[in-house]
Each structure stands twice: as structure tokens, then as C-alpha cells.
C-alpha positions as CSV (number, residue, x, y, z in Angstrom):
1,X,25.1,-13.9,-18.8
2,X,23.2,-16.9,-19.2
3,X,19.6,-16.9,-17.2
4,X,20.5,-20.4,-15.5
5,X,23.6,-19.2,-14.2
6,X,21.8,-16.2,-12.8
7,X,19.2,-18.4,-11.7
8,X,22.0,-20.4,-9.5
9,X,23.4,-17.5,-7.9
10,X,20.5,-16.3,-6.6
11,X,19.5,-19.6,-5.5
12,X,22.7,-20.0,-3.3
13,X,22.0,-16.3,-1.7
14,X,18.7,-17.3,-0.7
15,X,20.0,-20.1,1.4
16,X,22.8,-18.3,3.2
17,X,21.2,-17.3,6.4
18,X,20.6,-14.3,8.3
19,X,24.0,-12.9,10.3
20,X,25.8,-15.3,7.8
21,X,27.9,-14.0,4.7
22,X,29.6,-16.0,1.7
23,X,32.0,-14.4,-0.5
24,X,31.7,-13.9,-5.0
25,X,34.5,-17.0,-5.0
26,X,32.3,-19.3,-2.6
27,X,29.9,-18.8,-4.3
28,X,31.2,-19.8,-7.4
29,X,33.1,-22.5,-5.9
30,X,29.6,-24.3,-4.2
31,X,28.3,-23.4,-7.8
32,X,32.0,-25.6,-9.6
33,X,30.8,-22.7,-12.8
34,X,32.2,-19.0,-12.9
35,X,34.2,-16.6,-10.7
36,X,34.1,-14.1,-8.4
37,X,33.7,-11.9,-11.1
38,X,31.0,-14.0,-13.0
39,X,28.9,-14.0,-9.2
40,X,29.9,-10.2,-8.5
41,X,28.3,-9.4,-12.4
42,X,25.1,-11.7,-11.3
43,X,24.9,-9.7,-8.0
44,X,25.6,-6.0,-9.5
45,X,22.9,-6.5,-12.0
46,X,20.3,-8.8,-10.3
47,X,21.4,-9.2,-6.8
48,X,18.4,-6.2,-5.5
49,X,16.3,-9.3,-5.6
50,X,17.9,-11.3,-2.8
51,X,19.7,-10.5,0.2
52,X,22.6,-8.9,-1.5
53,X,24.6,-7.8,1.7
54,X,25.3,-11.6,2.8
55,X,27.7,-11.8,-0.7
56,X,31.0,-9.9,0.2
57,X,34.3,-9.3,-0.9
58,X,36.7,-12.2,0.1
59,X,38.4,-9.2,2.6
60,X,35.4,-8.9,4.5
61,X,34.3,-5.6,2.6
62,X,30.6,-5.1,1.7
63,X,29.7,-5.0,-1.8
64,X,31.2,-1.7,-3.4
65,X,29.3,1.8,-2.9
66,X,26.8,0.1,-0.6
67,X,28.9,-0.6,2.8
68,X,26.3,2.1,4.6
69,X,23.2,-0.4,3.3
70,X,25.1,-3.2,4.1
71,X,26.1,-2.2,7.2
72,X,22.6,-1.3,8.3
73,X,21.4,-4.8,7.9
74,X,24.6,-6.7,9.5
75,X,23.6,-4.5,12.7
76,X,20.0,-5.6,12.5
77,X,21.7,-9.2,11.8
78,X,23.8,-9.1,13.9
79,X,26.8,-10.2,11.4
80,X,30.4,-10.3,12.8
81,X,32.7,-7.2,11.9
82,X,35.9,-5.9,12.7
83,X,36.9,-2.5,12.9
84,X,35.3,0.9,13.7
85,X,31.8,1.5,12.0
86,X,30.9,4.9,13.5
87,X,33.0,8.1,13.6
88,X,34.4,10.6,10.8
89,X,36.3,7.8,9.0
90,X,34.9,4.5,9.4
91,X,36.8,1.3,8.6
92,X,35.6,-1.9,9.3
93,X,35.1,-4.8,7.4
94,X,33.0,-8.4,8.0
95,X,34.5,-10.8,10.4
96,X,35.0,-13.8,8.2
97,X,36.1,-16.0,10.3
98,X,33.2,-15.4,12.4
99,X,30.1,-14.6,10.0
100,X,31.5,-17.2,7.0
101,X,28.3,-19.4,6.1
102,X,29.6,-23.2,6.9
103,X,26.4,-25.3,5.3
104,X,24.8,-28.2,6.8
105,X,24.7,-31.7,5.0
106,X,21.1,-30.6,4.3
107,X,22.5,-27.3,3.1
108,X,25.0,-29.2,0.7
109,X,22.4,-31.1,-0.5
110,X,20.3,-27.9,-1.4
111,X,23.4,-26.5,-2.7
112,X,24.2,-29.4,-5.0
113,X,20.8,-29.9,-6.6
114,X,21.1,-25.9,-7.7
115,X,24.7,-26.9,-8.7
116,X,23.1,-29.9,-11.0
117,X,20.6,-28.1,-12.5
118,X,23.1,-25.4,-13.5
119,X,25.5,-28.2,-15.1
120,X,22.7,-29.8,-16.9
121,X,21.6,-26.5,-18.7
122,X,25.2,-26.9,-19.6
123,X,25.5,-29.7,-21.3
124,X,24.7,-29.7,-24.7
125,X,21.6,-31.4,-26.2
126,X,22.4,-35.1,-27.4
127,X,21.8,-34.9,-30.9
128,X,24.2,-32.5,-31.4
129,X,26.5,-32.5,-34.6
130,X,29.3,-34.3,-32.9
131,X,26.6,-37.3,-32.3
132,X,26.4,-37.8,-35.9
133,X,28.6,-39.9,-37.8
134,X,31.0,-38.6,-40.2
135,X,29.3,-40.7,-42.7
136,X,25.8,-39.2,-42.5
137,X,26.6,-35.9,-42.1
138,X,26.3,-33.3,-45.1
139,X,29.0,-31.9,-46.9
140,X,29.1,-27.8,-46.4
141,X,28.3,-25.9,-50.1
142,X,31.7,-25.4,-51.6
143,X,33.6,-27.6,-49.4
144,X,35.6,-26.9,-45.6
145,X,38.2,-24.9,-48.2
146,X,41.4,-24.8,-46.9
């Protein structure tokens, strides 16, 4: 995984705020790069780093094998859920309609300058191969073959 695409995912974690959740996919969707699964692989090997319980599951669940972590800090939070946390066989989930993260214009604007940086790490360099004319560029040792 490429370090500015990590980079980016963490950046957009950092901003969602406490009590507020944002799933893999809106994450990848603020981002316009990736997937839910490209986001979950940042999160599963970097995500210790930020606050790694506000990035769900677009169900409402809490990142796999860590729901009792998770749901200790959406108490403290305060985070919206649904369903019965306590007892012998707890099921509950994150409210999404009520905890989704819904930026601000100044939140956007945060969002989109990680979002450029990201696509400008993309892009390649200028003087790339497909810059040069045809004309000046060399001929590979034994020709293209065919």
C-alpha cells in the first residue's frame, strides 16, 4: 500500500470527531481513491495510530474482533447505537443515521486538500516517457519484436 494513500486515511480519521463515525466506503469516497477494502487494509494495519473505532462497517458494526474496545469508547463518546450491548449475547451495532459524520464546509475543505495531495502523489512525474516524442526516443536493443 502506497505511504500517501495511508497517509490520507489517517488524515480523514483524525478529523472525524468524537461521538461521530464514518464508514471504510466514506472514507474512500471523501478520499475519490480506493475502497472499503483499500481503507479497512489501511485501518487493520495502521489504524492503532488514530481513533480507529470512529471507522465502521457500513452496517453499523465495529471494526471486526474489536466491538468490546470499540464499544468502550462509543460509551465514553457517547456514539449512537442500536441494540442490546450488555447481557449473555450482545447485539448491537452503531446508529448510523444518528452518529454518521456530516462535515462542515470547513471540514470539506480540510477533507479536499488531503484528497489533493493524495491525487497529486498520483500523477505521474512530467517528463515521463509518454512526454517524449516518438522521434527522440531510443530504440529498445533488438527491437519491440513481435
Amino acid at each position: 500500500m502506497r505511504a500517501e494513500y495511508v497517509e490520507a486515511v489517517l488524515d480523514v480519521v483524525e478529523l472525524i470527531p468524537a461521538g461521530r463515525v464514518l464508514s471504510y466506503g466514506d472514507i474512500a469516497a471523501l478520499l475519490e481513491s480506493g475502497g472499503p477494502r483499500q481503507v479497512g487494509a489501511v485501518m487493520s494495519h495502521h489504524g492503532s495510530a488514530v481513533t480507529w473505532w470512529r471507522v465502521i462497517r457500513a452496517g453499523g458494526q465495529p471494526p471486526l474482533c474489536h466491538d468490546a474496545g470499540a464499544l468502550v469508547h462509543y460509551r465514553e463518546e457517547e456514539t449512537g447505537l442500536r441494540g442490546e450491548t450488555g447481557g449473555e449475547h450482545p447485539s448491537w451495532r452503531v446508529d448510523m443515521a444518528a452518529a454518521r459524520w456530516n462535515p462542515t464546509e470547513a471540514d470539506f475543505d480540510l477533507v479536499d486538500a488531503i484528497a489533493a495531495r493524495l491525487h497529486t502523489a498520483e500523477e505521474p512525474p512530467s517528463d515521463t516517457a509518454a512526454d517524449v516524442p516518438a522521434h527522440e526516443m531510443s530504440e529498445p536493443h533488438g527491437g519491440l519484436g513481435a
